[in-house]
C-alpha positions as CSV (number, residue, x, y, z in Angstrom):
1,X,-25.9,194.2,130.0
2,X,-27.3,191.8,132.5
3,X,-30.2,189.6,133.1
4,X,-31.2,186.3,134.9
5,X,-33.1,183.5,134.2
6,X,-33.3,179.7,135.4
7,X,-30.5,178.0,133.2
8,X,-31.4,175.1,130.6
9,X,-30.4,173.3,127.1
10,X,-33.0,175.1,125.3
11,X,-33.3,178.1,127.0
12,X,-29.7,178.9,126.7
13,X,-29.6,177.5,123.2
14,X,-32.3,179.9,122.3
15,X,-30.2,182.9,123.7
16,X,-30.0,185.6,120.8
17,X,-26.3,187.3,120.0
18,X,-26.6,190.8,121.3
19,X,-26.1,193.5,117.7
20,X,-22.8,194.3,119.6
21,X,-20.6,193.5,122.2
22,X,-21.3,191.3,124.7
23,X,-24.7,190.5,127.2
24,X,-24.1,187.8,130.8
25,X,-27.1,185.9,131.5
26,X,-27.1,184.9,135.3
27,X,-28.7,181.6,136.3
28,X,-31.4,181.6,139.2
29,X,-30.4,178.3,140.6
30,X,-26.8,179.2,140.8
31,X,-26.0,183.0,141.4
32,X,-22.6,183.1,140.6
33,X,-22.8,181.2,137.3
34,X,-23.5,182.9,134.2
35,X,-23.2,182.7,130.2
36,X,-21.8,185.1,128.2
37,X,-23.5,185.7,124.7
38,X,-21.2,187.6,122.3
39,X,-22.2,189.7,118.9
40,X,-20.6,186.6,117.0
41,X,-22.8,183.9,118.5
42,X,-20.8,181.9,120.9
43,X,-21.7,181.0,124.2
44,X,-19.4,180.4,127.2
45,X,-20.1,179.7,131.0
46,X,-18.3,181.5,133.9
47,X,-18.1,181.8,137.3
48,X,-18.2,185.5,138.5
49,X,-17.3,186.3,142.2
50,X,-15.9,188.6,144.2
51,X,-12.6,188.1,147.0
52,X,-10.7,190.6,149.3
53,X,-12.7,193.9,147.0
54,X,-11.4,192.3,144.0
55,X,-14.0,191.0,141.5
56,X,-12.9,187.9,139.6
57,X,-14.0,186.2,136.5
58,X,-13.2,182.0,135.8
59,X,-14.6,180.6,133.0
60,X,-16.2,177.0,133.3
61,X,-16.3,176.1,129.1
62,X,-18.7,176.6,126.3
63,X,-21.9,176.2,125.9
64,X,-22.2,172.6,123.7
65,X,-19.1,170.8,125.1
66,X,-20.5,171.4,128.5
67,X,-23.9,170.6,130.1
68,X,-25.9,173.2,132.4
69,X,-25.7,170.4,135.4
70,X,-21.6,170.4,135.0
71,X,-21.5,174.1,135.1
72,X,-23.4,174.3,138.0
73,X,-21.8,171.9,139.2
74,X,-18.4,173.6,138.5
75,X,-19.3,176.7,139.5
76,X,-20.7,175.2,143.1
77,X,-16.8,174.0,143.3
78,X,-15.6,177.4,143.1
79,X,-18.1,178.7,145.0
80,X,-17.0,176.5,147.7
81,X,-13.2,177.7,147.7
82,X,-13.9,181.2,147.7
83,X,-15.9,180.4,151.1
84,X,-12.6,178.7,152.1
85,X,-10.5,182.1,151.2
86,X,-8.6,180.8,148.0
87,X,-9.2,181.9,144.4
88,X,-10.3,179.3,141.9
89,X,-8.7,181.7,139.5
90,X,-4.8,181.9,141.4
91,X,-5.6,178.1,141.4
92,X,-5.9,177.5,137.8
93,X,-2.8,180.3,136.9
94,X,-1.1,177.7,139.2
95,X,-1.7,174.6,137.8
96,X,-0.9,176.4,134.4
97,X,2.3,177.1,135.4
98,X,3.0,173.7,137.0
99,X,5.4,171.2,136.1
100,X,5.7,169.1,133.4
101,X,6.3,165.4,134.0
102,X,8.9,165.4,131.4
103,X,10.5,168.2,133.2
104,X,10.2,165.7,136.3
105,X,12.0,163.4,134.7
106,X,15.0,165.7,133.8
107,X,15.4,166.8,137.4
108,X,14.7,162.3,138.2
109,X,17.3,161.9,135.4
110,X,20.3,164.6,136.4
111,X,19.7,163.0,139.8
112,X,20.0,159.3,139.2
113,X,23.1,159.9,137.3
114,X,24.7,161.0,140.5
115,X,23.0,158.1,142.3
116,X,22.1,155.4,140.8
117,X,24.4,152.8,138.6
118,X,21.1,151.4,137.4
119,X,20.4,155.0,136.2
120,X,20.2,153.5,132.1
121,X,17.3,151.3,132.9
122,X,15.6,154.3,134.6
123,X,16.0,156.2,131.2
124,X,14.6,152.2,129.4
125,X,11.5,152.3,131.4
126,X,11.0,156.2,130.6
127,X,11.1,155.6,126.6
128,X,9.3,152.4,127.0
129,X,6.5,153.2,129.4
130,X,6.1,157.1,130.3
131,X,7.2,159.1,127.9
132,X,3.5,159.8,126.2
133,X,2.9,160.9,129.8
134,X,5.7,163.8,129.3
135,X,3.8,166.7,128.3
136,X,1.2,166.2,130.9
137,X,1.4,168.6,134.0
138,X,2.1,166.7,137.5
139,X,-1.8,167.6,139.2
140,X,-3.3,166.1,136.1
141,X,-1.6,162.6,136.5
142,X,-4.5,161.1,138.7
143,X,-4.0,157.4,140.9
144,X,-6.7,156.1,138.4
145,X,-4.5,156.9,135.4
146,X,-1.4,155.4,137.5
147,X,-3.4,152.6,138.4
148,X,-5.2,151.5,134.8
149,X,-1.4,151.9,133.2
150,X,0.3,149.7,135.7
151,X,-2.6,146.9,135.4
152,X,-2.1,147.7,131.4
153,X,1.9,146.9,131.3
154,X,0.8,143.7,133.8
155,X,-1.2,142.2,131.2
156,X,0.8,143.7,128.0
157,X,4.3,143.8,129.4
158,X,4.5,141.4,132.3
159,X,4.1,142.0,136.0
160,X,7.9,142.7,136.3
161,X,7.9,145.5,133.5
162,X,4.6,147.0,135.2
163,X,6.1,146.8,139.2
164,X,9.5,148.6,137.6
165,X,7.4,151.2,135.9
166,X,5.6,151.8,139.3
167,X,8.6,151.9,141.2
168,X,10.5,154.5,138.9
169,X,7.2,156.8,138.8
170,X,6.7,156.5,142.6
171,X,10.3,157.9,143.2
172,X,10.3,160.7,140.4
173,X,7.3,161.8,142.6
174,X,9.3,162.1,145.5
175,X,11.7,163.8,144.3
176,X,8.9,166.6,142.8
177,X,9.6,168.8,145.9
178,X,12.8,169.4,144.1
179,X,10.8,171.7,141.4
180,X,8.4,173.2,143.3
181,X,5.4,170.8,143.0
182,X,3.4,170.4,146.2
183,X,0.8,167.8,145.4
184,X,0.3,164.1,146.0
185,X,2.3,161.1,144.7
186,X,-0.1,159.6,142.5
187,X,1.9,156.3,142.8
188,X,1.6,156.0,145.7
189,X,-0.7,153.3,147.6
190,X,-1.1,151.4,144.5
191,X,-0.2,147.6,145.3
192,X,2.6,145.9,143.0
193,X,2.4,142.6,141.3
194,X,3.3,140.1,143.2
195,X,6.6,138.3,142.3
196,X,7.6,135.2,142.4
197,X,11.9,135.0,142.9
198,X,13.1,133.2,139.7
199,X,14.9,129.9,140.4
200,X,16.1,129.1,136.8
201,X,19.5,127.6,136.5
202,X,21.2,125.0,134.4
203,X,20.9,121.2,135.2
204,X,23.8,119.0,135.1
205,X,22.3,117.6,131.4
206,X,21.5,121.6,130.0
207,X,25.3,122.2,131.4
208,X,26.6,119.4,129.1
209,X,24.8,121.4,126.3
210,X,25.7,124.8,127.0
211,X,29.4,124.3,127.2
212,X,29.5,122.0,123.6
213,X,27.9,125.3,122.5
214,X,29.9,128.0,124.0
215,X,32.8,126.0,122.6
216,X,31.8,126.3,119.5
217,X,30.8,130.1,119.4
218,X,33.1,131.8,116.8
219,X,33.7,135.1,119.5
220,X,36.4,134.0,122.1
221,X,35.0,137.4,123.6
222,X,31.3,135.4,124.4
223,X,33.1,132.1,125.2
224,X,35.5,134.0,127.6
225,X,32.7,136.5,128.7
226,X,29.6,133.7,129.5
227,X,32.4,131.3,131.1
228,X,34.0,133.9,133.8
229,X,30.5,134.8,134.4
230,X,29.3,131.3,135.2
231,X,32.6,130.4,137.3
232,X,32.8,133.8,139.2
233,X,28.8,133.9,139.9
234,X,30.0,138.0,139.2
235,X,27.0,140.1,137.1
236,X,27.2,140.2,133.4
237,X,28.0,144.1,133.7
238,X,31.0,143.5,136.1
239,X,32.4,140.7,134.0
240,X,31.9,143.0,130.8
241,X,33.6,146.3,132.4
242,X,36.2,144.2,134.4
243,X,39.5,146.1,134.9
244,X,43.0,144.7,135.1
245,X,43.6,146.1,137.7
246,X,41.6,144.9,140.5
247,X,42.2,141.4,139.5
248,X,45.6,140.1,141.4
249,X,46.1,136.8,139.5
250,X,48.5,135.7,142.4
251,X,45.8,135.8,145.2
252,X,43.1,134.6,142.8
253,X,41.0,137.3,143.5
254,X,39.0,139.9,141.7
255,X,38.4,142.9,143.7
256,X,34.7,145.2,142.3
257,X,35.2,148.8,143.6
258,X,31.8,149.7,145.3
259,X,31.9,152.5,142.6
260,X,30.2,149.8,140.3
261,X,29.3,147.2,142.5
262,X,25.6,146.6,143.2
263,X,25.0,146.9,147.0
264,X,27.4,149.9,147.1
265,X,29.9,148.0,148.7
266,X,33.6,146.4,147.9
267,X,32.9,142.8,146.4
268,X,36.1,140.4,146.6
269,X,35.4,137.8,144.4
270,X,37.4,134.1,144.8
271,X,38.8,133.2,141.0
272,X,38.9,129.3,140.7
273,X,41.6,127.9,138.7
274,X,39.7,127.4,135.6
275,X,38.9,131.2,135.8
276,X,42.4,131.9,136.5
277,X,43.9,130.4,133.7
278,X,41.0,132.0,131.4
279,X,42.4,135.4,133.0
280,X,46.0,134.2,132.4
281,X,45.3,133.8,128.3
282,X,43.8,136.6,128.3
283,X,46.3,138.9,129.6
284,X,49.0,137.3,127.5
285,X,46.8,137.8,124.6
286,X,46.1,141.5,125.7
287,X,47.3,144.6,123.9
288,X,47.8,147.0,126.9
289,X,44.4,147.9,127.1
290,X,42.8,148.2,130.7
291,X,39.7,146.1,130.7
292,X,39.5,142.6,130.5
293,X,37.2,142.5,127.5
294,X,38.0,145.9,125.6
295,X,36.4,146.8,122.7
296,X,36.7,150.1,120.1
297,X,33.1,151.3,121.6
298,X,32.9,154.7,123.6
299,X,33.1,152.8,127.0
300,X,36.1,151.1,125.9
301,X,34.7,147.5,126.6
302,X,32.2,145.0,126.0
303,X,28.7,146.1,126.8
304,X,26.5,143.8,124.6
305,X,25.9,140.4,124.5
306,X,22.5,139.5,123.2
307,X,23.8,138.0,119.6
308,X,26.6,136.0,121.7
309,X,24.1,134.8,124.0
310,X,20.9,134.2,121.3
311,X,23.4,132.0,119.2
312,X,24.6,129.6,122.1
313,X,21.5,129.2,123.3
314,X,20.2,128.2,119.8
315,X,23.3,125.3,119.3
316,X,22.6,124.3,122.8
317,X,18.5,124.4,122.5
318,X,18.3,126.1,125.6
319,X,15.0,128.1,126.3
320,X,14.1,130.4,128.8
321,X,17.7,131.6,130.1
322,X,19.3,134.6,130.6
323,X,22.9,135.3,131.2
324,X,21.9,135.9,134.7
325,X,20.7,133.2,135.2
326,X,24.6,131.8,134.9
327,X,25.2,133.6,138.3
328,X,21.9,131.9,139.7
329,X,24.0,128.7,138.2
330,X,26.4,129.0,140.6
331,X,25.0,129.4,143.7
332,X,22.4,126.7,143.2
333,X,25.1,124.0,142.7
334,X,26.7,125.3,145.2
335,X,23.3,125.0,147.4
336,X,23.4,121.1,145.9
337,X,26.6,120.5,147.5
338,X,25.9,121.2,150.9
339,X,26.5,124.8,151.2
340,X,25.2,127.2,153.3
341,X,23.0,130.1,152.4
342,X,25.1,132.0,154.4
343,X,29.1,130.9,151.9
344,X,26.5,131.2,149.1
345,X,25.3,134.7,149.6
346,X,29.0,136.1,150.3
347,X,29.8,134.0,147.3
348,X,27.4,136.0,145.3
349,X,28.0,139.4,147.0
350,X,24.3,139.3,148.9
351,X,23.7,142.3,151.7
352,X,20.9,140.5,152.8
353,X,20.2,136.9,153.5
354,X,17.0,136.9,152.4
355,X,18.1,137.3,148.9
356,X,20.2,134.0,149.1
357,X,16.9,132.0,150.4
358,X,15.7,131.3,146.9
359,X,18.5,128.7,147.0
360,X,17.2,127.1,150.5
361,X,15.4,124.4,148.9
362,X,18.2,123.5,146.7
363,X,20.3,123.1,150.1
364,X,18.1,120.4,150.9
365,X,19.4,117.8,148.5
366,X,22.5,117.1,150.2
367,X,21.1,117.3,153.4
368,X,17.9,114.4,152.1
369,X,20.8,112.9,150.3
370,X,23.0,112.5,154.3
371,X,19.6,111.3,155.7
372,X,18.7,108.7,153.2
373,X,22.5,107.2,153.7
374,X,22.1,107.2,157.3
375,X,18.8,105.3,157.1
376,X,19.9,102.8,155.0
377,X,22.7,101.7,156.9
378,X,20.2,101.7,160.1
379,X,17.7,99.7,158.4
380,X,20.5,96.9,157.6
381,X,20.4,95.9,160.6
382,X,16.2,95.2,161.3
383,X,15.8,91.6,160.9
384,X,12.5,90.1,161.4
385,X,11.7,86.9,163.1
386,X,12.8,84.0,161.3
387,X,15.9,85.8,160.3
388,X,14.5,86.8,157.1
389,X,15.7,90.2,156.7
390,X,14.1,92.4,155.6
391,X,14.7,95.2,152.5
392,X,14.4,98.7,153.4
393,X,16.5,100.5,150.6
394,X,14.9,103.6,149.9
């Protein structure tokens, strides 16, 4: 049973529940939208139309959680594909059966493994930031949501948590193809925080500090692990998982297979005597195991160093430093005497020289240091009438 009337609040409201069964009321405004009344009382809009001989029915939602102008509205939506040749209602079974994004991430994570040695902060920022999101299918994750999250973590989290977070969404995206997903990277187009490079390293008065502390940590294990870190410039997880066997003692050279080196490629790193002789100890103190810093964990070696690291820097009162910050260390004392970015970033294992420039205005130092030497001696020799020199010691 049909009828048709001009749709609104009270009109619909006022609809009586057929004895049995179940009546469609048709609005005037909008042919295609209608409300079915059924025997128990409730009240639901839909859009009825008709495709390819095939008569279709989508429904919009109930009466009371829905207002007559959205279901128009709605139903004007639908109206508009079918004009187009595509069925709301193949639309919506396909958005149904789209993918999660925590299925996303287990194709992202399978994938990283394979690809990626950073692949464990990948699975961090997942736990940490988008895992609520996980249940959610892919066409529902809108740029707005994307957007109001990363400015969230900025102001919560930091800009660096919030740009990582980005990142790692914007490339799970990418890799959606992978699972069938066909829609837009809602990541995409949204602007990271800008950072600013980190220059923190320790001055010649914090060194003095840090290495009464580190002397007097009770692990040998941190004291070794912080000091080959500092002297070798080498990142805390290739000092941690360093083998004995790509360190030759008798060239003074470790050697970081570009299985687990950073940039993908071979790293030879230059050992310094004091590192040598650290190595030396070590290996005479070994017991045939074949890392550097072994340890009874699955991995076989050190892989944490948080309670090393907290308890130095509380003997030293040292704030605002992190153990890669030891590496930074290096290369800016290096910068301070005199050398170049290019020794410094081969030093340090850089691909590209503009990672090395954060230490360019450390190079100039030396460089003001030559000058002001130079001048000096010059200015000796200005002598103003009278024979009264003059001083010019800058």
């Amino acid at each position: 049973m049909t009828s048709r009337i001009g749709f609104t609040e009270p009109r619909i409201l006022d609809m009586d529940a057929p004895a049995k069964g179940r009546v469609y009321v048709f609005d005037v405004k909008v042919p295609n939208l209608c409300c079915c009344v059924t025997a128990a009382g409730t009240k639901t809009y839909y859009v009825r139309y008709k495709l390819a001989g095939q008569s279709f029915r989508v429904r919009i939602g109930d009466v009371g959680k829905i207002t007559v102008d959205a279901a128009r509205t709605a139903a004007k939506d639908m109206m508009g594909q079918v004009a187009r040749g595509v069925n709301p209602q193949a639309e919506r079974r396909e958005k149904r059966q789209e993918p999660t994004l925590g299925v996303l991430w287990q194709h992202w994570l399978e994938y990283a493994k394979g690809h990626k040695r950073s692949w464990k902060g990948d699975e961090w920022l997942w736990k940490k930031y988008l895992k609520p999101w996980e249940n959610r299918r892919l066409g529902s994750i809108k740029r707005s949501d994307v957007q109001t999250l990363h400015s969230k973590l900025g102001r919560e989290n930091g800009i660096y948590a919030a740009n990582r977070m980005l990142s790692l969404l914007r490339s799970m995206f990418n890799k959606s193809v992978d699972i069938g997903y066909r829609g837009e990277n809602p990541a995409k187009g949204i602007k990271p925080f800008k950072e600013q490079s980190r220059d923190r390293f320790l001055s010649a008065e914090e060194l003095e500090r840090f290495f009464v502390a580190l002397h007097q940590d009770p692990s040998a294990d941190m004291q070794d692990v912080f000091l080959l870190a500092l002297l070798s410039g080498a990142r805390r997880g290739n000092v941690l998982a360093m083998r004995w066997e790509d360190v030759d003692l008798r060239l003074a050279q470790w050697r970081i297979p570009e299985s687990v080196a950073k940039g993908g490629a071979t790293l030879i790193i230059p050992l310094v005597p004091a590192a040598v002789e650290l190595l030396q100890r070590r290996r005479l103190a070994g017991n045939g195991s074949p890392w550097v810093f072994p340890s009874r964990g699955k991995t076989g070696h050190l892989v944490e160093v948080k309670g090393g690291w907290k308890r130095v820097l509380t003997r030293a009162g040292l704030a605002d430093l992190r153990p890669h910050d030891l590496r930074r260390t290096l290369g800016s004392w290096q910068a301070m005497q005199g050398a170049s970015l290019q020794v410094i970033g081969k030093s340090l294992g850089h691909q590209q020289i503009a990672t090395t420039m954060i230490y360019s205005r450390l190079s100039l130092d030396p460089v003001r240091e030559s000058v002001k030497r130079a001048t000096n001696e010059i200015l000796t020799h200005d002598v103003t009438p009278g024979d009264a020199a003059v001083s010019w010691e800058i």
